[in-house]
TORZA-530315 format. One record per atom (N, C-alpha, C, CB): x, y, z. Coordinates in steps of 0.02 Angstrom, whole numbers, plus 50000, padded with zeros to 5 digits. Glycine has a CB too. Example, Ala and Ser with C-alpha at 12.3 -4.5 7.8 and 13.67 -1.06 7.14 Angstrom:
<nubas>
506604971650390;506154977550390;506604983550390;505654977650452;506424988850354;506844994750357;506455000250394;507044997050286;
</nubas>
This chain:
<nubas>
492014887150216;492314891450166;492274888150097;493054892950185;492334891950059;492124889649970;492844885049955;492054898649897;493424888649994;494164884149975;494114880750007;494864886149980;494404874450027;494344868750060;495064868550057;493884862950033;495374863350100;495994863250086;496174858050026;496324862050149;495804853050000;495854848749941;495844854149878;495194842949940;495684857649897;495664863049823;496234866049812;495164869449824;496524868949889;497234872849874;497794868249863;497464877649936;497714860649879;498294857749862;498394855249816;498464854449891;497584853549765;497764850049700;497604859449644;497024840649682;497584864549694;497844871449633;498414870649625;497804879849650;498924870949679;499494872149685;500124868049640;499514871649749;499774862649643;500074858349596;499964859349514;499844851849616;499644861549501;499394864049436;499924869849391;498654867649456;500024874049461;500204878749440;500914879549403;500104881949486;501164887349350;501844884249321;502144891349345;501934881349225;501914894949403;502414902149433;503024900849452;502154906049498;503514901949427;504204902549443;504214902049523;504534909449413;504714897349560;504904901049628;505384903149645;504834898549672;505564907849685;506244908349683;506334912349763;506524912849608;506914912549797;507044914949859;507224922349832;507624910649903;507014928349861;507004932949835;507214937249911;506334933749790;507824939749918;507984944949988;507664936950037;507294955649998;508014933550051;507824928150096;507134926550102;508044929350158;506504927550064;505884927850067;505884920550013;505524935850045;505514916550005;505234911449949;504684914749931;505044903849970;504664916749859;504404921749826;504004918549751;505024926949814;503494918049745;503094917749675;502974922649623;502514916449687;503444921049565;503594926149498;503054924849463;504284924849449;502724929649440;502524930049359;502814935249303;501794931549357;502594935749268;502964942149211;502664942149142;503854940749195;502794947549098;502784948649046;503474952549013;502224951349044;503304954248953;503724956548942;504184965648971;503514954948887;503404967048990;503484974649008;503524972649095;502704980648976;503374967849128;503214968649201;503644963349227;502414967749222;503994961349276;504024956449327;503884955949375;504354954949338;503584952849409;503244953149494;503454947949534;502404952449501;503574949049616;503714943749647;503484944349691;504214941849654;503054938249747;502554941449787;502894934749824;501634943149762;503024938249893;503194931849961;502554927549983;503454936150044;502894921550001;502274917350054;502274918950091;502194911550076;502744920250131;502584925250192;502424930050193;502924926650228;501714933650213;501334940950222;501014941450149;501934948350242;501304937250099;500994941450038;501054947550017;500454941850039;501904949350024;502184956050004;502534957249920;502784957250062;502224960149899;502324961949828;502904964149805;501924966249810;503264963749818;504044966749764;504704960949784;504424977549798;505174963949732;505274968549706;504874967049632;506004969949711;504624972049615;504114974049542;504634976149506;503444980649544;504894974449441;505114978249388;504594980049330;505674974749363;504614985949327;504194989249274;504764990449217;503794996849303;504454992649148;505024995449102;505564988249082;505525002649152;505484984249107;506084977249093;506284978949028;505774968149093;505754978448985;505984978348924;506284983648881;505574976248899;506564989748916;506954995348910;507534995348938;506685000248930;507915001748919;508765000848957;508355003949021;509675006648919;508125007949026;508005007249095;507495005049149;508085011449105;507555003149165;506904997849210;507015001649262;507004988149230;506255001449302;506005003749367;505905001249411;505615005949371;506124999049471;505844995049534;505765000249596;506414988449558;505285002049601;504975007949639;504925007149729;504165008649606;504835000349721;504634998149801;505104998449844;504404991449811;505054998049900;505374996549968;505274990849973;505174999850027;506194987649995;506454980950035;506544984450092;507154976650009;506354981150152;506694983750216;507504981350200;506314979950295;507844985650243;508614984550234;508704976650281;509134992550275;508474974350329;508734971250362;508484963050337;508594974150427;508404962050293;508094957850244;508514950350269;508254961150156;509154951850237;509484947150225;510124945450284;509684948450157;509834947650349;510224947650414;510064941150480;510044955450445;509524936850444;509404932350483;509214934850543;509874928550486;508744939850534;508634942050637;508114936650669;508134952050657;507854937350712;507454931050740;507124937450788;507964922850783;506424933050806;506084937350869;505984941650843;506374939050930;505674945050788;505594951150759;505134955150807;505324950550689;505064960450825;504554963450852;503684961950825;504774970350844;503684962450766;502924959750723;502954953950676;502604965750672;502724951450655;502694944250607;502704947050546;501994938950613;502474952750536;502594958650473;503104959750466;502344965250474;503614961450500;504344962650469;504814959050466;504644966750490;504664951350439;505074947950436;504834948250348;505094941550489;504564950450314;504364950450254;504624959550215;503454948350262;504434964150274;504254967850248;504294972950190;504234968650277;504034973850148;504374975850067;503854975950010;504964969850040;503774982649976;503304982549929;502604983749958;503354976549894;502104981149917;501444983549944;501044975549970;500954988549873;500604975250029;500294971950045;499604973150052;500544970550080;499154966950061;498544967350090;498444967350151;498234963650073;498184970550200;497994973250275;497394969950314;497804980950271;497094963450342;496524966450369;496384961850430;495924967050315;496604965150478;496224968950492;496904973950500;495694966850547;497044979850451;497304985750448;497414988650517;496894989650409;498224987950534;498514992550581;498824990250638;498084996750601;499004992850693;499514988850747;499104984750787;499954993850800;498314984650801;497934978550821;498244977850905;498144971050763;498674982550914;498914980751003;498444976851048;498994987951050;497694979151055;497184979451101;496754973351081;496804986251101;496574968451097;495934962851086;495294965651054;495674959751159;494894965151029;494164967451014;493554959951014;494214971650926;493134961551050;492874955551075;493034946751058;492254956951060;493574948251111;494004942651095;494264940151056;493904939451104;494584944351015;494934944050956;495774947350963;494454948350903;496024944150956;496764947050973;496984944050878;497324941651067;497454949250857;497634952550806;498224953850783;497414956650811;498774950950757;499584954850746;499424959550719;500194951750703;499984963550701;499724969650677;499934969350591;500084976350724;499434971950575;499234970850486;498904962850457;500084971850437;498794962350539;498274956650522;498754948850516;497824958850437;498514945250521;498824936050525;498974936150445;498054927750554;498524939850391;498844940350317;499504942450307;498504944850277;499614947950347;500184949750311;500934948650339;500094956350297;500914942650416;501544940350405;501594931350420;502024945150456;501054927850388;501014923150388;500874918050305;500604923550437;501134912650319;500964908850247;500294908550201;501044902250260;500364912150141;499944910550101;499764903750050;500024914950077;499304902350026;499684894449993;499594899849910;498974883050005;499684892649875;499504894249798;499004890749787;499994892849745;498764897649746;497974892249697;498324890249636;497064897949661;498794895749578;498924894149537;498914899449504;498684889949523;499004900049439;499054904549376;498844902249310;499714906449366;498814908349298;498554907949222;498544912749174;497944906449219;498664911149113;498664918049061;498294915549000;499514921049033;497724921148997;497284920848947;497144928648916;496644917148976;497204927348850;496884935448814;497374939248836;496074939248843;498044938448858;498654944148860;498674945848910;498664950048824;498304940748987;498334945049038;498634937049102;497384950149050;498994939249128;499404936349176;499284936049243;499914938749172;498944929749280;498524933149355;498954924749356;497314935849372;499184928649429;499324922649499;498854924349572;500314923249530;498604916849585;498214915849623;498464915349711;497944910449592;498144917349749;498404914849821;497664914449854;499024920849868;497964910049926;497494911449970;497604910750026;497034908849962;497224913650078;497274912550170;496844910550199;497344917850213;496864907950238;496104904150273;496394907650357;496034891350266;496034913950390;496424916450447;495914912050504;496464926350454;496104913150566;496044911750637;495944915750678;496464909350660;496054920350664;496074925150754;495244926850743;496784935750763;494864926250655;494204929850652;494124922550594;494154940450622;493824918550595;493594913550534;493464916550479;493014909750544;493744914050420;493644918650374;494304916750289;493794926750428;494174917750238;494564916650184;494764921250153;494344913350147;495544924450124;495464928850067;495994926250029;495494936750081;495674928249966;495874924749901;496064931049859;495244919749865;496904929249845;497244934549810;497474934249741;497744935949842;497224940649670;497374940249615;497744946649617;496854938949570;498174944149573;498834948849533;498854946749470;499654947849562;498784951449440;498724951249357;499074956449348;497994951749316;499464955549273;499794958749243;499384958449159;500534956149258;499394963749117;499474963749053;499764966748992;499134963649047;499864961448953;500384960948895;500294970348860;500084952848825;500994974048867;501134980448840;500944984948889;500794981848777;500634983148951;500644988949014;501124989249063;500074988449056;501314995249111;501684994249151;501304995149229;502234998449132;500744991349226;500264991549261;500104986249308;499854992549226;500214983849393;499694978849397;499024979849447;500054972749419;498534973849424;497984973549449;497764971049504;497744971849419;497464971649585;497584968349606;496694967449640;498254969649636;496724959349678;495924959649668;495994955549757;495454953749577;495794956549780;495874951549866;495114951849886;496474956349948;494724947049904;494114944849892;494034941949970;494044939449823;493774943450023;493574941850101;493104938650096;493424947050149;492954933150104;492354928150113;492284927350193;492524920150073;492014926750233;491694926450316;492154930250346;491654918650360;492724930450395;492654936750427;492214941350455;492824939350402;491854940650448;491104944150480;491154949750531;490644938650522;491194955250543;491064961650574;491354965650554;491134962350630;491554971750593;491734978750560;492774976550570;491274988150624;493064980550512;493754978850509;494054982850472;493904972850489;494714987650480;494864991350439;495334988750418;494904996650451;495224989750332;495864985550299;496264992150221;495374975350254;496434988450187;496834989350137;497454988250110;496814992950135;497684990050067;498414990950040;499014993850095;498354996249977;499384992050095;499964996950116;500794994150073;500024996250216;500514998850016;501105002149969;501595005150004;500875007349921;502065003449975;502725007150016;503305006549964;502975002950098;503585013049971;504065015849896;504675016749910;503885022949860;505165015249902;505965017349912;506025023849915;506465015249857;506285027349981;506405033649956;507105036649917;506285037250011;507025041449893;507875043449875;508095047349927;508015048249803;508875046149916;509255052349945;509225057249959;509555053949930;509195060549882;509175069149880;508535070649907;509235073149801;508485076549929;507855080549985;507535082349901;508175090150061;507075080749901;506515085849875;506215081749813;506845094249850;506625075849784;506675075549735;505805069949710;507485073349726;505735068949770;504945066349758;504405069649763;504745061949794;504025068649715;503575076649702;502985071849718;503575082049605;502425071749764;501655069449788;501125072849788;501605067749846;500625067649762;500045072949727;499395066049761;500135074549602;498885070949752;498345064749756;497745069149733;498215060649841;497275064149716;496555066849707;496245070849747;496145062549705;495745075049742;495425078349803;495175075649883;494875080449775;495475081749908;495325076149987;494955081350030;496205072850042;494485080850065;494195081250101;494555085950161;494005075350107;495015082250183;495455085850232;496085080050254;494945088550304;496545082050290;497015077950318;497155077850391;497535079250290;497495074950415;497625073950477;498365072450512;497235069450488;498445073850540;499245068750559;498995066550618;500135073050573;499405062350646;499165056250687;499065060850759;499795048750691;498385057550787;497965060050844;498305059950916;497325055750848;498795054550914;499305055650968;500105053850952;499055051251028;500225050450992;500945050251004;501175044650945;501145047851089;501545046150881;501555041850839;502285036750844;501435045750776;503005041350874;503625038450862;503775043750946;504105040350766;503815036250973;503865039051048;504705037251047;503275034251119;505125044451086;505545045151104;505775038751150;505495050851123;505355038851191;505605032351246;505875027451212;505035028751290;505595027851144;505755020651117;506205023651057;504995015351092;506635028251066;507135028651025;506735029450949;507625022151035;506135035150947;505705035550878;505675041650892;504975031450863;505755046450828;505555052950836;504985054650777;506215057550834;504515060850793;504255061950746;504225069650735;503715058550747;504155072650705;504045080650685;503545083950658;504425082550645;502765079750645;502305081250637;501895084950717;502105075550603;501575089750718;501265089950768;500505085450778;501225096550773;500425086350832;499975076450856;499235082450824;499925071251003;498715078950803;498165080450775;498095087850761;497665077850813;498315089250694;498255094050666;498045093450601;498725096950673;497305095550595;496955096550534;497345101450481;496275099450552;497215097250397;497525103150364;497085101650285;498545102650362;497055103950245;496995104250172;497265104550112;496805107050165;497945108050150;498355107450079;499115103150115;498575117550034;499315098250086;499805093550087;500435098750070;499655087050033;500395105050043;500965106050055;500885113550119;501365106949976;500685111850157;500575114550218;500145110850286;500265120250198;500655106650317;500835102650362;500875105950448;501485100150331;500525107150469;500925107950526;501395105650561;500705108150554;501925106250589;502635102850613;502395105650720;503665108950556;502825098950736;502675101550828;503205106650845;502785094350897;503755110550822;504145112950828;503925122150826;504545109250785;504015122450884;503875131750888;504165135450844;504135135550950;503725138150806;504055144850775;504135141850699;504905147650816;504095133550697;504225131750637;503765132150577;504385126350644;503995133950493;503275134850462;503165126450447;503245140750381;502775128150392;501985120650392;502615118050335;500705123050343;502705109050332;503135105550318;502615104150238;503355099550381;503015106350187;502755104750113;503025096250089;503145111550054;502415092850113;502205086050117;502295083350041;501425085350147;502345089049978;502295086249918;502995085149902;501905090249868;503625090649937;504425088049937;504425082349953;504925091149983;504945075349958;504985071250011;505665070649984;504475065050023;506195065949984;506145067050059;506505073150102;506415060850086;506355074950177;506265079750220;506395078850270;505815081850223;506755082250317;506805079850377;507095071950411;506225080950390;507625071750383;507905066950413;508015064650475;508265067150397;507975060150504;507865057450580;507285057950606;508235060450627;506795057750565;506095058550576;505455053450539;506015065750554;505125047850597;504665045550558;503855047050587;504855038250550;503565048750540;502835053050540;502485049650513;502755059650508;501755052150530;501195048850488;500435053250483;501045041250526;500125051150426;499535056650424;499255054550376;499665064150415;498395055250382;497875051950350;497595059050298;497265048450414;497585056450230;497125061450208;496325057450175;497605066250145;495765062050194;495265056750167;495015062150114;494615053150227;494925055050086;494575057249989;494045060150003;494305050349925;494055064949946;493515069249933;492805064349895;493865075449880;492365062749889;491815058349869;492055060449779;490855061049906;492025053149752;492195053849649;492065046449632;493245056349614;492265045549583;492335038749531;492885034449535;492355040549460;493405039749551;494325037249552;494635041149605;494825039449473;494995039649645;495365041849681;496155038549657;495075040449750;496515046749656;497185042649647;497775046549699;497455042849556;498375041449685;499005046149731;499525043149645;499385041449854;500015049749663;500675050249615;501065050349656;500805055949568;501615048149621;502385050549657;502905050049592;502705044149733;502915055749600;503525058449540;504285059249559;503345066149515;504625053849527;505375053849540;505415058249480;505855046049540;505585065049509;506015068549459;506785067849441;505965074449477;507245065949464;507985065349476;507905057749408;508295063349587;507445051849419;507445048249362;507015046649295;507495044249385;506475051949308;506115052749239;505295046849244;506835049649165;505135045549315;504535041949299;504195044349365;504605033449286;503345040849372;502875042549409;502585034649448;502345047049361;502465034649489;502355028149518;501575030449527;502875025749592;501305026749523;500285028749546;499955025849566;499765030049506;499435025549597;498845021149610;498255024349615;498905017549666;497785018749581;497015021849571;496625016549625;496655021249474;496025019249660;495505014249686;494915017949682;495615011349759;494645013649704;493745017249733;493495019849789;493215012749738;493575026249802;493375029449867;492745028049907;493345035949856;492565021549881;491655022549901;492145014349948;490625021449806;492575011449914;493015007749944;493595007650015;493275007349896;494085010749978;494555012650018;494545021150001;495275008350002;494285024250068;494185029850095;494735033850091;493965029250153;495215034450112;495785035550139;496475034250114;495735033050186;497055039050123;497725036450111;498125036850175;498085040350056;498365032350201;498765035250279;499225036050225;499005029650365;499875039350237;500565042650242;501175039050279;500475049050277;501645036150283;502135033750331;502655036350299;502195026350346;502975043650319;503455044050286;504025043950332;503415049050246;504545037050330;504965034750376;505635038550355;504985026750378;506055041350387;506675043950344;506985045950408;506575050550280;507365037250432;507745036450476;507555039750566;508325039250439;506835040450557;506785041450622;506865036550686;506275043650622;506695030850666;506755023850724;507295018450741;506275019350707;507425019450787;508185016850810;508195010950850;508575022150854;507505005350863;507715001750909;507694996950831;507265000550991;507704989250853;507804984550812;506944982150779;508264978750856;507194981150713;507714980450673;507844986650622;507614974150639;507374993850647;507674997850606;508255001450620;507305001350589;508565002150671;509355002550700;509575009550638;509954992450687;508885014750644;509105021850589;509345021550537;509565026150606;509025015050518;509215015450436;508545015750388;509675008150412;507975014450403;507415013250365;507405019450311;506735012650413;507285020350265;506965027350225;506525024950166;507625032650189;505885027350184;505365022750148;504865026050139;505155016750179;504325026350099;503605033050093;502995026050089;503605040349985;502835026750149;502135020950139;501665027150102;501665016750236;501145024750063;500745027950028;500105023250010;501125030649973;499715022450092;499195015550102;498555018850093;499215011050184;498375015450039;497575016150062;497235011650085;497155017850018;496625013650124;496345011150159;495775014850195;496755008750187;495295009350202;494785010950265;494965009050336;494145007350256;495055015450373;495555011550447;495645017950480;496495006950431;495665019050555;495875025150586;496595024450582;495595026250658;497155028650548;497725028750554;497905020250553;497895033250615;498605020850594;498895011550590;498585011350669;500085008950579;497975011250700;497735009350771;497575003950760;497215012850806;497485001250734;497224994050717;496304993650719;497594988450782;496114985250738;495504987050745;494974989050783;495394984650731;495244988950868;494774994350911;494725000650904;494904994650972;495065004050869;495125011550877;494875011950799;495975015350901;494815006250755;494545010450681;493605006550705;495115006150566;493545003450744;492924997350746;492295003450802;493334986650805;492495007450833;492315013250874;492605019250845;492535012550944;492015023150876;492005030150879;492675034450877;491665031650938;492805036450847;493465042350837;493505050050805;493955039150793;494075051650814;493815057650781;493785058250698;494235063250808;493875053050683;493825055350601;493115051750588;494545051750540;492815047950641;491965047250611;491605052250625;491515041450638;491975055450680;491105060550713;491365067750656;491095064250851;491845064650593;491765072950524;491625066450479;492755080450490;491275063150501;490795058450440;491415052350384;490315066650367;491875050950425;492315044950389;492395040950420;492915045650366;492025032950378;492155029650395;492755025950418;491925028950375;492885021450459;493525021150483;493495011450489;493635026850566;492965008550456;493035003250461;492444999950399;493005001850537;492624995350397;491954989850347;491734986350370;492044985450293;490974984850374;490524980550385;490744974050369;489984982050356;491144969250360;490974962250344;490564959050345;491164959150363;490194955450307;489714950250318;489854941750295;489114953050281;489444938550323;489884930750323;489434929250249;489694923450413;489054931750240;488404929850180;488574932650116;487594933350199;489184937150111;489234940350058;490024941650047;488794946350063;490414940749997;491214940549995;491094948349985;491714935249927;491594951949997;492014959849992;492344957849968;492314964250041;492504960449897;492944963649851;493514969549846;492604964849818;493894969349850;494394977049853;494974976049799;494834978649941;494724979349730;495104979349703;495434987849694;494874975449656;495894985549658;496684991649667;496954990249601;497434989449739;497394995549581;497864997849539;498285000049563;497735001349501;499044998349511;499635000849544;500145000649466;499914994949621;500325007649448;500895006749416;501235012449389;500795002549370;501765013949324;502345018149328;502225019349261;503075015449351;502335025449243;502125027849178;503055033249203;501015032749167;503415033149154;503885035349122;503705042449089;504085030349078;504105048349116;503955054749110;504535060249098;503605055949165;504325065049026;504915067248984;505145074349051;504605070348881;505835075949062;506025080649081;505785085549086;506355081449065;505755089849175;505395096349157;504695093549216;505175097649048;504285084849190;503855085349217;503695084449288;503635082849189;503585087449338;503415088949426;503175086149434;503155093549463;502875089249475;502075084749530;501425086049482;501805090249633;501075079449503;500475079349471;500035084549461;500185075449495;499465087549436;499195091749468;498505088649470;499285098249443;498345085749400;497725083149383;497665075449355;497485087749333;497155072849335;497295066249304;496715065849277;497485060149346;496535063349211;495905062849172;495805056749146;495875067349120;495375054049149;495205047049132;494655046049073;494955043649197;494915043449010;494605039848974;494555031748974;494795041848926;494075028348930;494025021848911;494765018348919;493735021548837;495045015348959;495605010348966;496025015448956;495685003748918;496215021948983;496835025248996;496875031249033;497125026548940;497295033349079;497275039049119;497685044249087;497485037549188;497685051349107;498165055949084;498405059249145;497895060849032;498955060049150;499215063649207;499675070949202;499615058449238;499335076149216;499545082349202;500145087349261;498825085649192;500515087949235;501025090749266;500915098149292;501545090149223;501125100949345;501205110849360;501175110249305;501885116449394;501775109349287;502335112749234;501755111449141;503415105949241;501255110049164;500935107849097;501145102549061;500975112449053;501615096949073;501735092349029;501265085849048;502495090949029;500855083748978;500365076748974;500695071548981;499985075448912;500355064849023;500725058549002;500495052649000;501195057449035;500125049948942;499645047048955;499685038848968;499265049048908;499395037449014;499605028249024;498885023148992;499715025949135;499055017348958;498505013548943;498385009649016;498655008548876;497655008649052;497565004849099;496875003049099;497785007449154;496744999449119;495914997449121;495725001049193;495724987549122;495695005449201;495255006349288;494625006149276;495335014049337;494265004049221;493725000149243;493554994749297;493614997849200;494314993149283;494334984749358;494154986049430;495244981049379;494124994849431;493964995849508;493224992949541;493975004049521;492934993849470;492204994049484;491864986449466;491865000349437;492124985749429;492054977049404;492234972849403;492034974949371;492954970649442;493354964649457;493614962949409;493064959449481;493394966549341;493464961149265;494134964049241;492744962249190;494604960549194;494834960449164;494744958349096;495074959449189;
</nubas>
């Protein structure tokens, strides 16, 4: 590997990122004036994010799991002893099953195991902390940037796979606090292709999980859902939250473009949470919209949370079921990435909160100029954010 371990220990020392125990996690800060970020060593989970700091009102958009600060032990996954905010995935999903001799936690040995530090740095107004993993279950390195810059409420994020070598479905998995009130999150995304909800049994009763999606049902418009319930109409996926005691899930894949994005509009507090990537990248958004359906430990019916992951990956199956044949390849989507040991993969991402005047809904559209997006409301109201999504395509800042 290009890191060695003499490299990560004389980065680490270099470095001047704040540390701090954050929800019982030991957590690495950076910031600006408009942003704060805190990203765990364990899993490499991103929040809590404050956007807006430098206003009376500040935004922290993400999901803490509730059971954070309860000292549980024996967690069911190595993932939820972190879990909170958005992470990196790969090999993307519950990984139950071996794949030629490869056994897998689920969301991969990244996301609930120690990362080290490379370090940080701020140059030209822009704020990047370094990490890295060297995994085992597949040989292999990924090396993680988070950048922030000076007057955006934006961050950048860049995770770079060096060996690993074969097919693996990975990505992000963003995950947003939900609110209380029913309806009051308004969800939008770029053009998609079609959607799905999960192909079988997603929140099995036996195990004290319910779900209310019906099991593989194709659809097109997000706010017409099919539900498994007789007689019931199609569940408008752009309300959230909905249906309480119910956790569901469902893939929509991007329509082929330049930008692919998802919104989520807190109307009740006046802002939009977003993310942009590259569909030629991450294909796909799975859906997890949790709202108290799962009752064994440690969500004991309290979770309420909107994962909003993209990714290349069949649903959360992990990697035998995205690494083979399924039904979302034989309608032409990919469901996994080639790795190669000869060539690093790149996956960079955007993520951030643009503040929005009264009145404005769900997204409808989004237009992109030179270093800024516009995001257009039903209701007709503009809102325009400065961002570079050039970075999707060029790593650069």
């Amino acid at each position: 590997m290009k890191i060695t371990a003499l490299l990560l220990a004389t980065a680490a020392l270099a470095s001047a990122a704040e540390q701090r125990v954050i929800h019982s996690q030991p957590s690495w800060v950076i910031a600006t004036s408009q942003v704060e970020l805190a990203v765990t060593e364990r899993g490499g989970h991103m929040a809590p994010v404050t956007f807006f700091r430098d206003t009376a009102k500040p935004v922290q958009p993400y999901h803490i799991s509730p059971w954070q600060d309860e000292g549980l032990k024996d967690l069911p996954a190595p993932v939820l002893g972190s879990l909170r905010g958005d992470w990196f995935c790969v090999p993307f999903g519950g990984n139950d099953a071996a794949f030629r001799g490869e056994k897998h936690p689920p969301h991969g040995e990244i996301a609930g195991d120690a990362w080290k530090l490379l370090g940080d740095s701020r140059k030209d107004g822009v704020t990047t902390l370094r990490l890295a993993f060297e995994t085992k279950a597949r040989r292999g390195t990924i090396t993680k940037e988070l950048s922030l810059i000076d007057g955006q409420n934006v961050v950048y994020s860049r995770n770079v796979i060096e060996g690993f070598a074969g097919p693996a479905p990975l990505g992000h998995h963003a995950t947003l606090a939900m609110p209380e009130a029913e309806g009051v999150f308004r969800l939008a995304t770029s053009a998609i292709r079609f959607g799905l909800t999960a192909p079988s049994l997603f929140s099995d009763p036996a195990k004290r999980e319910y779900q209310s999606f019906a099991i593989g049902a194709q659809f097109t418009d997000l706010a017409k859902v099919p539900l498994q319930f007789k007689g019931a109409p199609d569940a408008d996926v752009t309300r959230l939250p909905a249906r309480r005691g119910f956790a569901d899930l469902l893939q929509l894949c991007n329509a082929p473009g330049e930008i692919a994005w998802t919104a989520a509009t807190r109307t009740d507090e006046g802002w939009l949470w977003f993310s942009l990537k590259d569909p030629a990248v991450l294909n796909s958004t799975v859906m997890w919209i949790e709202n108290r359906g799962r009752h064994g430990v440690p969500w004991n019916g309290r979770n309420n949370c909107l994962g909003l992951e993209d990714v290349t990956a069949f649903f959360a199956d992990g990697l035998p079921a995205s690494a083979q044949p399924n039904v979302l390849t034989k309608e032409g989507v990919a469901t996994a990435v080639e790795l190669r040991a000869d060539r690093p993969t790149a996956v960079n991402y955007i993520q951030g909160v643009a503040k929005v005047p009264a009145g404005f809904d769900v997204v409808k559209t989004a237009e992109f100029k030179p270093g800024e997006v516009s995001f257009i409301s039903e209701s007709g109201q503009r809102v325009t954010v400065p961002v570079r999504h050039e970075f999707l395509k060029s790593g650069k800042l």
